[in-house]
C-alpha positions, 0 to 999 in steps of 0.5 A, spaced: 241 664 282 237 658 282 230 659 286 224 657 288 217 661 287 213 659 294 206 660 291 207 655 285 213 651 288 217 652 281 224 653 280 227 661 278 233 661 274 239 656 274 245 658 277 251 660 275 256 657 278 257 650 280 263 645 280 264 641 274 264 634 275 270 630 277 267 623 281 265 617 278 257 617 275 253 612 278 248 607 275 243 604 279 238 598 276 230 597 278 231 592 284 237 598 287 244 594 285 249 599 284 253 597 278 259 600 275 261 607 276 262 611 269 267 617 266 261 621 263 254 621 262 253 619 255 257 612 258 252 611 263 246 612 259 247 608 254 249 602 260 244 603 264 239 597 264 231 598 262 229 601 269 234 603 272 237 610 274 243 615 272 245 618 279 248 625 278 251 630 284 247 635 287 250 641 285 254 639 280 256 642 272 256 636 267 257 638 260 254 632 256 248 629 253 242 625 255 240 620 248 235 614 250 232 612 242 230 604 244 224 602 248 228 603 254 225 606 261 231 611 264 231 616 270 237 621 271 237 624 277 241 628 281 241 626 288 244 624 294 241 618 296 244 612 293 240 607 297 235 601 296 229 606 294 230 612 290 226 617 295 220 621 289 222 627 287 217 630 293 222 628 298 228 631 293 232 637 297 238 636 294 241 642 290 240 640 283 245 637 277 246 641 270 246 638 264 249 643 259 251 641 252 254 647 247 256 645 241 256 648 232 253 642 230 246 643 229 240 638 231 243 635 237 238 636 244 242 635 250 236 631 252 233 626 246 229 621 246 227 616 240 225 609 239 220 608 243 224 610 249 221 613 256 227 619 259 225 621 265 230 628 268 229 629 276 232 635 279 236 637 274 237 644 269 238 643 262 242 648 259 242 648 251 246 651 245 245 649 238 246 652 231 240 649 227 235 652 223 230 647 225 229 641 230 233 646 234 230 645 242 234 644 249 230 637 250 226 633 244 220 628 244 220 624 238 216 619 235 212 614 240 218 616 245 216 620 252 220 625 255 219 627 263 221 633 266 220 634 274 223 640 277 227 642 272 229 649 269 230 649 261 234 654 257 235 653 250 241 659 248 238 657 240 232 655 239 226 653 244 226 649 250 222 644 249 220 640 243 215 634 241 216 631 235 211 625 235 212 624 242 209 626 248 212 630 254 210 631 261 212 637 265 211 638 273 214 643 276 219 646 271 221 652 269 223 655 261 226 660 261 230 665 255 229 660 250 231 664 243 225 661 240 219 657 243 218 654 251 215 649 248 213 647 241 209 640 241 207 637 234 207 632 229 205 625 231 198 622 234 194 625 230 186 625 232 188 623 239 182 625 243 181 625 252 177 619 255 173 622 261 170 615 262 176 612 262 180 618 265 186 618 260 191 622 260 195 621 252 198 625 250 202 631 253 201 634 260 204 641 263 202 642 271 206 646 276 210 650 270 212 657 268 214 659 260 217 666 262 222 671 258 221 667 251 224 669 244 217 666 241 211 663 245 210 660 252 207 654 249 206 653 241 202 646 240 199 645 233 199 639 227 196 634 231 201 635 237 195 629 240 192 632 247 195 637 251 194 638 259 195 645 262 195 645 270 197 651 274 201 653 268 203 661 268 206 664 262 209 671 264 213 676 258 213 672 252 215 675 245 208 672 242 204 669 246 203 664 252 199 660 249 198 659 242 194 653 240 195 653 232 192 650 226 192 643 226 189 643 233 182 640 231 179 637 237 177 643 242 176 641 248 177 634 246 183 636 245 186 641 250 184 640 257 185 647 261 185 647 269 188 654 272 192 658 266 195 664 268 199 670 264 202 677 265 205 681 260 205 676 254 206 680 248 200 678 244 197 676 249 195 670 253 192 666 248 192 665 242 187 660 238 188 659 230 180 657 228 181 657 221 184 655 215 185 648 218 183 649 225 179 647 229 172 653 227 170 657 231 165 655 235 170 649 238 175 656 239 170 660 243 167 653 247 175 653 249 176 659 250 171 659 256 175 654 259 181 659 261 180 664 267 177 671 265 183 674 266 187 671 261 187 674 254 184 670 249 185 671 241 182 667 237 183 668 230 
C-alpha cells in the first residue's frame, strides 16, 4: 500500500489495487478553460496547449504514456479540483493517480520527454516495464528537455527509475523503488556546467525531499557530464551498489554537486561513491566533496 514517511513527508509504496480508469480525461488551458474531454492519456498529452494541464482521477490506474518531444510546457496531474486555479501541489490531499505502461517493445518510457519540452507529474505513480538492454527507465529526460516529478513513487520492473539523457530532472518528494537496475542514472548533455553562487542558479538536476531505497543498482548514478546535480534532504536505504555514486566524467566537485543533509542505511557498497581518476574529478576535488556529506554517511572515494 501506498504511505507516507512522516519524518521526510515522502511516499512509501504504490498501491495495488485501484480502478482503472473509465471517465473521460480532462484537459485544462493556462487561463483555467476546460476543453474537450479525452478516451486516453496519450490523446490529452498530445492536445494539451503550451501550459496547459492534463487532470487525472485521484485513485485511478491509467495503463498509458506521457510523451512530450516539443517545446511544450505540460502538467499531468491527478487531482480533484478542476477549478479556475489549480491548488499547488502542497495543498494535494488527493489519493493519487497510476501511470502504468508494460509493454516487449524496448525503449519506450511511460513518461519522455524531447524536443525541448518541459513535463511536469504531479500526484502521480509510475510504474514501468520494458525489455531493452539500454535506455531502458520509468521516466526519461533527453536533450534540452526537463522533466518535474512531485510526490511521485517510480518503479521500473526492468531498468532504472529515473533517466537523464542531456536533459534535466527535478524530484521533490518522490520515492524510487525496486528498480531492476538504477533509481536514477543522470548523464550526458551540459557538459562543463557549473553552480552560479553569485547568481544563485540552479541548472542542471535537483533532488530534495526523495528516497532512492531497495534498487538493483544504485540509489543515484551520475556521471559524463550529467551537468549540476542537487541533493537536499535525500536518503538512500539498501541499494544494491551504492546510494550515491558520483562517476567518471563528473569533473567539477563542489562546483558541480551540491550536497545538503544526504542520509544512507544499508547501501551495499556503501553510501557514496566518488570515481577520482581516470577521467574523474582528482582526488583532491574527491575528498573536498567528500567533506560535504554528514559523517555518518560512507564515502568511498576510488
Amino acid at each position: 500500500e501506498r504511505g507516507m514517511n512522516r519524518g521526510t513527508g515522502v511516499v512509501v509504496g504504490i498501491t495495488k489495487s485501484l480502478a482503472l480508469a473509465e471517465e473521460p480525461i480532462r484537459v485544462r488551458t493556462s487561463d483555467g478553460e476546460l476543453v474537450s474531454s479525452f478516451a486516453t492519456v496519450e490523446e490529452a498529452v498530445a492536445a494539451c496547449p503550451d501550459g496547459g494541464a492534463v487532470l487525472l482521477a485521484p485513485g485511478t490506474r491509467y495503463e498509458s504514456r506521457v510523451i512530450v518531444n516539443n517545446a511544450r510546457s505540460v502538467t499531468v496531474i491527478a487531482t480533484a479540483d478542476v477549478g479556475e486555479a489549480l491548488s499547488p501541489p502542497d495543498d494535494q490531499q488527493a489519493p493519487p493517480a497510476t501511470l502504468i505502461h508494460r509493454t516487449s517493445t524496448p525503449y519506450e518510457s511511460v513518461v519522455e520527454a524531447s524536443g525541448g519540452a518541459r513535463v511536469s507529474i504531479v500526484n502521480v505513480d509510475i510504474l514501468h516495464s520494458s525489455k531493452s538492454v539500454a535506455r531502458n527507465y520509468a521516466v526519461l529526460a533527453c536533450e534540452e528537455s526537463r522533466v518535474s516529478l512531485t510526490k511521485s513513487v517510480v518503479t521500473s520492473e526492468t531498468g532504472s527509475g529515473v533517466g537523464c539523457e542531456g536533459g534535466a530532472i527535478s524530484l521533490d518528494r518522490v520515492l524510487v523503488t525496486n528498480c531492476s537496475n538504477h533509481g536514477a542514472l543522470l548523464q550526458g548533455g551540459l557538459e562543463g556546467d557549473t553552480w552560479d553562487d553569485e547568481q544563485q542558479s540552479k541548472p542542471g538536476s535537483s533532488i530534495s525531499n526523495s528516497q532512492f531505497v531497495s534498487n538493483g543498482g544504485d540509489g543515484v548514478y551520475f556521471r559524463d557530464g550529467a551537468g549540476c546535480l542537487l541533493l537536499k534532504n535525500v536518503k538512500t536505504e539498501k541499494n544494491a551498489i551504492s546510494g550515491i555514486h558520483v562517476g567518471t566524467g563528473v569533473v567539477g566537485g563542489t562546483a558541480q554537486v551540491k550536497v545538503d543533509n544526504v542520509a544512507s542505511a544499508g547501501d551495499r557498497k556503501g553510501g557514496v561513491l566518488i570515481e577520482a581518476t581516470k577521467g574523474g574529478m582528482g582526488r583532491d576535488a574527491a575528498e573536498e566533496l567528500a567533506h560535504t556529506f554528514s559523517k555518518d554517511v560512507q564515502v568511498v572515494i576510488t
